[in-house]
C-alpha positions as CSV (number, residue, x, y, z in Angstrom):
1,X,-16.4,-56.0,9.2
2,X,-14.4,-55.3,6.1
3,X,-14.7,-51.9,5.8
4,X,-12.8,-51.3,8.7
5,X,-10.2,-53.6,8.3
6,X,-9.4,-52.0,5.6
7,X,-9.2,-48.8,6.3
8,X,-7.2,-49.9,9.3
9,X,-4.7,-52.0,6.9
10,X,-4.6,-48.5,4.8
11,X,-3.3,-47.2,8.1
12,X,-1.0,-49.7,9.5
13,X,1.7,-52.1,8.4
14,X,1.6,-55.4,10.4
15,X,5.1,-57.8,10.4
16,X,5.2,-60.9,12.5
17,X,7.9,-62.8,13.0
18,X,7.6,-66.4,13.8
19,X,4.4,-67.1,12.7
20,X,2.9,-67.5,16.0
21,X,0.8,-65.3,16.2
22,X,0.9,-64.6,12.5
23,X,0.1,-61.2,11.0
24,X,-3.3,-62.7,9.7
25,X,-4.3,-63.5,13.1
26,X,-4.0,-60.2,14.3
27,X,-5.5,-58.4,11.5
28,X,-8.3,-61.0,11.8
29,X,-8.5,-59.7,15.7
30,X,-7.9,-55.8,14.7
31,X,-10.8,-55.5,12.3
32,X,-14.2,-56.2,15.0
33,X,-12.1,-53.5,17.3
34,X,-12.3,-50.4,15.1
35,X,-15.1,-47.9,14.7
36,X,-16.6,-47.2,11.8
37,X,-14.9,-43.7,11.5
38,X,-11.5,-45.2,11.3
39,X,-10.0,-43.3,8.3
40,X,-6.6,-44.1,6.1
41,X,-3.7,-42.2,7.0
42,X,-0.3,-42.3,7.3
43,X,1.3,-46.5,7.8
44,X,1.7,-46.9,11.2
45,X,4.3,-49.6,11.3
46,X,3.9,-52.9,13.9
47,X,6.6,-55.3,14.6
48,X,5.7,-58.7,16.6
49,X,8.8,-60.8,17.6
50,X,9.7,-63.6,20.2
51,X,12.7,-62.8,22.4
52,X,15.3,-65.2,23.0
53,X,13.3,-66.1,26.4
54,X,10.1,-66.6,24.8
55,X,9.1,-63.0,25.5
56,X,6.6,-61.7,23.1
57,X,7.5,-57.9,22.2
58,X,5.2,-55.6,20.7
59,X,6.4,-52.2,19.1
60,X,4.9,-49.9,16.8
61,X,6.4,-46.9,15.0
62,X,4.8,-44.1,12.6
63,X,6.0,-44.0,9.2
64,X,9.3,-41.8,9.4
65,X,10.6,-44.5,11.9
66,X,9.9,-42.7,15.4
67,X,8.5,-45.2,18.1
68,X,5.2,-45.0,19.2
69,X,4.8,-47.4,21.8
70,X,6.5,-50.6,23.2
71,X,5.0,-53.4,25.3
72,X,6.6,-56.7,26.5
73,X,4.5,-60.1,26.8
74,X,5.4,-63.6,28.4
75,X,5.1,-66.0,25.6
76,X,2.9,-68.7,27.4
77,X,-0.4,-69.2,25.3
78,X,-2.2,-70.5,22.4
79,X,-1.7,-68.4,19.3
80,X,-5.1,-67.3,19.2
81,X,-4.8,-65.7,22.9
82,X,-1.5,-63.9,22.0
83,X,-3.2,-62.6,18.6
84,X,-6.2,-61.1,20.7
85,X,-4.2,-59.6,23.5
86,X,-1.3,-58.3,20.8
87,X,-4.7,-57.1,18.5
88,X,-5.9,-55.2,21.3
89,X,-2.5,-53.4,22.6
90,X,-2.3,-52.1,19.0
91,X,-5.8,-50.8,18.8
92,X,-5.5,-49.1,22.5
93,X,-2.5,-47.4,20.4
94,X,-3.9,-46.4,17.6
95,X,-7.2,-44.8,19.1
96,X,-4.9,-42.6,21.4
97,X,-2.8,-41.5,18.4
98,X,-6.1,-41.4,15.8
99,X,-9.0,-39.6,17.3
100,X,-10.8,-40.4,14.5
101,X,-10.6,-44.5,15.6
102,X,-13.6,-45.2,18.0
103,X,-12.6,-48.8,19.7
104,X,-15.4,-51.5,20.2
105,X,-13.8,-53.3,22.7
106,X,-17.5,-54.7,23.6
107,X,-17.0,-57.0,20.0
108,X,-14.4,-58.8,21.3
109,X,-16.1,-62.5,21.1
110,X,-15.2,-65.5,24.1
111,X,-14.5,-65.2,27.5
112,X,-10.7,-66.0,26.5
113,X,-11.3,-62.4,24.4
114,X,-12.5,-60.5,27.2
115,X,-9.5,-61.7,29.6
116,X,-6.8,-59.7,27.4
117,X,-8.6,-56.9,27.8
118,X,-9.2,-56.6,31.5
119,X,-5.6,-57.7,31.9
120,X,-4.0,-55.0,29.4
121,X,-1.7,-53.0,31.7
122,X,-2.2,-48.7,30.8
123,X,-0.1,-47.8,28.0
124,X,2.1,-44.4,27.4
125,X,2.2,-43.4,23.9
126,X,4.8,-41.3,22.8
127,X,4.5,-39.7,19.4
128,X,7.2,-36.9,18.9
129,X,5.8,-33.1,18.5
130,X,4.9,-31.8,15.3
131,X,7.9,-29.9,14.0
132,X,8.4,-26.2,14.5
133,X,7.4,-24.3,11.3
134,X,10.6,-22.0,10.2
135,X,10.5,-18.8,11.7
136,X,8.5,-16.1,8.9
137,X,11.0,-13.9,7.4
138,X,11.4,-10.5,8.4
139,X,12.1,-7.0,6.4
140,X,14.4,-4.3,6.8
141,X,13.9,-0.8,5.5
142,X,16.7,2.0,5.7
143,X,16.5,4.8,5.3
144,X,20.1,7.0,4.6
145,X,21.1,10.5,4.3
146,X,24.8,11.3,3.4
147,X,27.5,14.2,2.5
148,X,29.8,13.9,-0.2
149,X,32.2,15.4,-2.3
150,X,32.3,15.2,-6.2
151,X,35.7,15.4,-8.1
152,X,36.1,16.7,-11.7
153,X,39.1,17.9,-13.6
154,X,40.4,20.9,-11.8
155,X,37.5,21.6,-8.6
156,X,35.7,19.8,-6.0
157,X,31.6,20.3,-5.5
158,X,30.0,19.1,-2.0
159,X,26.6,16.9,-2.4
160,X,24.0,15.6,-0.8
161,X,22.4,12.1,-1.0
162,X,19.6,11.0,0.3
163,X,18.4,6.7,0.0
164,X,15.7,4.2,0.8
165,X,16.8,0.6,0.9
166,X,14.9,-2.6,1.5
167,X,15.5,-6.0,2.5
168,X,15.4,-9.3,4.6
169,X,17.1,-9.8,7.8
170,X,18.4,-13.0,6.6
171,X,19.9,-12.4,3.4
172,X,23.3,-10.4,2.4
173,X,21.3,-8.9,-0.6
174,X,19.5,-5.6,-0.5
175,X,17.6,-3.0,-3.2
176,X,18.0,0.5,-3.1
177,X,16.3,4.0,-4.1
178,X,18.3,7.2,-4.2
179,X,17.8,10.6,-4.7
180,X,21.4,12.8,-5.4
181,X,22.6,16.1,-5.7
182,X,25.8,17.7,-6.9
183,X,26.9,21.1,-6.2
184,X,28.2,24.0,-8.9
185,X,31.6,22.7,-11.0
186,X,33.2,25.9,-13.6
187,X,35.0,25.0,-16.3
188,X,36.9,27.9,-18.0
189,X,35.8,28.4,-22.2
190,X,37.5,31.5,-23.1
191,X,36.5,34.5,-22.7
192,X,34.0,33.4,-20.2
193,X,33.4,30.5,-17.6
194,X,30.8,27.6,-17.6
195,X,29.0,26.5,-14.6
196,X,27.0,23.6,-14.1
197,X,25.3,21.3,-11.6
198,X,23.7,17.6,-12.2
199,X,21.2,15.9,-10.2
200,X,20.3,12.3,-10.3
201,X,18.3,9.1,-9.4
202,X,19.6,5.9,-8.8
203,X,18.2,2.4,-8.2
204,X,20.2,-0.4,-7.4
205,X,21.2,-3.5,-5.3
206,X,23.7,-4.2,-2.6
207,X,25.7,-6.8,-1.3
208,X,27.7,-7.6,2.1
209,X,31.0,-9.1,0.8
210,X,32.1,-9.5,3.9
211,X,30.3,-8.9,7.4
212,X,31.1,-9.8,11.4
213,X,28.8,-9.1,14.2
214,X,29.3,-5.2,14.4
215,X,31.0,-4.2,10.5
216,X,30.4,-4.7,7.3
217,X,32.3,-3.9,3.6
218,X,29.2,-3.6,1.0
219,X,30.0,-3.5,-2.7
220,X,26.8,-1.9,-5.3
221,X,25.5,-1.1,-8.3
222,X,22.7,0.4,-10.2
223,X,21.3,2.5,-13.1
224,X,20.8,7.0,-12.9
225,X,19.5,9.2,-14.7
226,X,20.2,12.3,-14.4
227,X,20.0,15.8,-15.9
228,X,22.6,18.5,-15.9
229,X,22.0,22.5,-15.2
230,X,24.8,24.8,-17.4
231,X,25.3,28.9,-17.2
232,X,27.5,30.7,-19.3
233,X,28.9,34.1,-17.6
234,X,31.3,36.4,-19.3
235,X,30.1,35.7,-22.8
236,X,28.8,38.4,-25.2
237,X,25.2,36.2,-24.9
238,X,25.0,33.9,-21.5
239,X,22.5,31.2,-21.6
240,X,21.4,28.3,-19.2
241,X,20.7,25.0,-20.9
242,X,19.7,21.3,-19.4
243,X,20.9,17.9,-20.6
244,X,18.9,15.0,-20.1
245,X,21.5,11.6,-19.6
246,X,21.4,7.9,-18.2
247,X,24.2,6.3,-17.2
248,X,24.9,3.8,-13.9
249,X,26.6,3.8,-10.8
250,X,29.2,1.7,-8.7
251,X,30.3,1.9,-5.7
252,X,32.1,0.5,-2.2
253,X,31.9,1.4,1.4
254,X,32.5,0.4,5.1
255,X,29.8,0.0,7.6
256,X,29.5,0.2,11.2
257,X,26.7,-1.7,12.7
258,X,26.0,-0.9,16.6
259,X,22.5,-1.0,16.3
260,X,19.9,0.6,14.6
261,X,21.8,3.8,13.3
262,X,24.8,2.6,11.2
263,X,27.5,5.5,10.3
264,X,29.7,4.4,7.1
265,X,32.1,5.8,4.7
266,X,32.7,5.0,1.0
267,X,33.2,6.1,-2.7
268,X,31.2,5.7,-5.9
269,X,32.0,6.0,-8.7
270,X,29.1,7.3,-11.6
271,X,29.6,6.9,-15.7
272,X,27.6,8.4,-18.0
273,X,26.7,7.4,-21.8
274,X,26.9,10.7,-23.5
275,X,29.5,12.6,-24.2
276,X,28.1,16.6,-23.4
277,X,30.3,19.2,-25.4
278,X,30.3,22.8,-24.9
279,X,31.2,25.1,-27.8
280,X,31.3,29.2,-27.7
281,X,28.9,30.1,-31.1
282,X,31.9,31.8,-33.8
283,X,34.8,30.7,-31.7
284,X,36.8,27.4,-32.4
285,X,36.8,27.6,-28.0
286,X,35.2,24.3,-26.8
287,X,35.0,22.5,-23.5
288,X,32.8,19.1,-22.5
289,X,31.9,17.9,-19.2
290,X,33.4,14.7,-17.7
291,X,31.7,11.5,-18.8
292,X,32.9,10.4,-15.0
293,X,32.3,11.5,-11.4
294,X,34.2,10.0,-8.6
295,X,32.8,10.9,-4.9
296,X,33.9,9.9,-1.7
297,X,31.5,10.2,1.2
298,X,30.6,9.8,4.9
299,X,26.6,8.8,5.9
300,X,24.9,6.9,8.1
301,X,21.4,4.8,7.5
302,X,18.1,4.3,10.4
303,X,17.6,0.4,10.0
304,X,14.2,-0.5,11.5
């Protein structure tokens, strides 16, 4: 008999009020009703009271407060008959809520025992559903091709970009991949001219600084690498040389957001860490490329 019991005390918290019947009573009563399998879980919570009319009322809730079931009794009887009819409303509870509880209504001892249960009106149970789990999060990938054009000291050169980015739906936050390329700038080194192009990688992250439901203004950075191609025509020797260099990227631009293909304009701004000099072999003539390349540009991204 005790093994029960206490698994069922494990499960349930009993409080009587009054004293009539007490909590001991009904756990006295609760014990014979349960099944073997009955299992410890989460406290189940009973509350036994007397109304001001002498109404005994019966509630239990689970253990975050929520009601599970309510039941109203008069409060003519002996002690020992409310105990066994209260004992038995709880366990009718309990087995609908716990399928692991098996009742034994058949150990109820005493013809004033079986009454209660041939008497016990059907009960609803209402225990709230199980709360929905958080929607999964959900990636982005997009993938971006632009034009722009690249400004240096005295001429203009067109390029082309092309980017992967990746991130969640949710979140303002995004990582990108990109592959550039800048076209021909000349810089004049008496007698002769320079000219030289530069193509880069860049990885980075962006971030929506402000957004509404069709538009956004996106602010980035990240780190390139890149290496720059340089001819000499109109020298006595010309040569073509390649510069390895790192540097990092900022940048700003305007989207809008339709739908899945978002056009958007913006400018970047690129800095690099070395300083690349050019000097004519026997002449004091020397020249050095820009350490910085401002581009504007207009693109648009596939989101999917």
């Amino acid at each position: 008999m005790w093994g029960p019991l206490a698994a069922l005390l494990a499960a349930m918290e009993i409080h009587a009020a009054g004293g009539c019947p007490s909590a001991a009573e009904i756990e006295r009563r609760l014990g014979p009703l349960l099944g073997a399998g009955t299992t410890a879980g989460a406290a189940d919570v009973a509350t036994i009271k007397r109304d001001a009319d002498g109404t005994l009322l019966v509630s239990l809730d689970d253990d975050a407060g929520r009601p599970i079931g309510d039941r109203r009794f008069p409060g003519a009887g002996g002690c020992a008959d409310l105990a066994d009819t209260v004992a038995v409303t709880l366990a009718i509870w309990e087995a609908q809520i716990h399928p692991e509880i098996t009742l034994r209504l058949d150990r109820l001892t005493g013809a004033r025992a079986a009454e209660p249960v041939a008497a016990a009106p059907p009960v609803t149970v209402t225990r709230p559903p199980p709360a929905a789990a958080p929607p999964r999060r959900r990636g982005t990938i997009a993938l971006g091709a632009s034009a722009f054009a690249d400004w240096q000291p005295g001429s203009w050169a067109p390029g082309g970009r092309v980017e992967l980015a990746f991130g969640w739906t949710d979140s303002r936050w995004r990582g990108r991949a990109a592959a550039v390329g800048v076209g021909t700038h000349t810089i004049d080194l008496a007698p002769g001219q320079v000219s030289w192009w530069r193509t880069l990688l860049v990885a980075g992250v962006d971030g929506d600084v402000a957004r509404g439901a069709r538009w956004a203004v996106v602010l980035g950075a990240g780190a390139a690498v890149g290496v720059a191609s340089l001819s000499g025509t109109g020298f006595a020797v010309n040569r073509t040389t390649r510069s390895l260099d790192a540097g990092g990227e900022v940048r700003a631009r305007a989207e809008w957001r339709p739908g899945a293909i978002r056009p958007w304009v913006g400018a970047s701004l690129v800095g690099w860490l070395r300083r690349q000099t050019l000097e004519l072999q026997g002449a004091p003539t020397s020249g050095a490329l820009s350490r910085t390349e401002p581009m504007v540009a207009a693109g648009a991204d596939i989101v999917w």
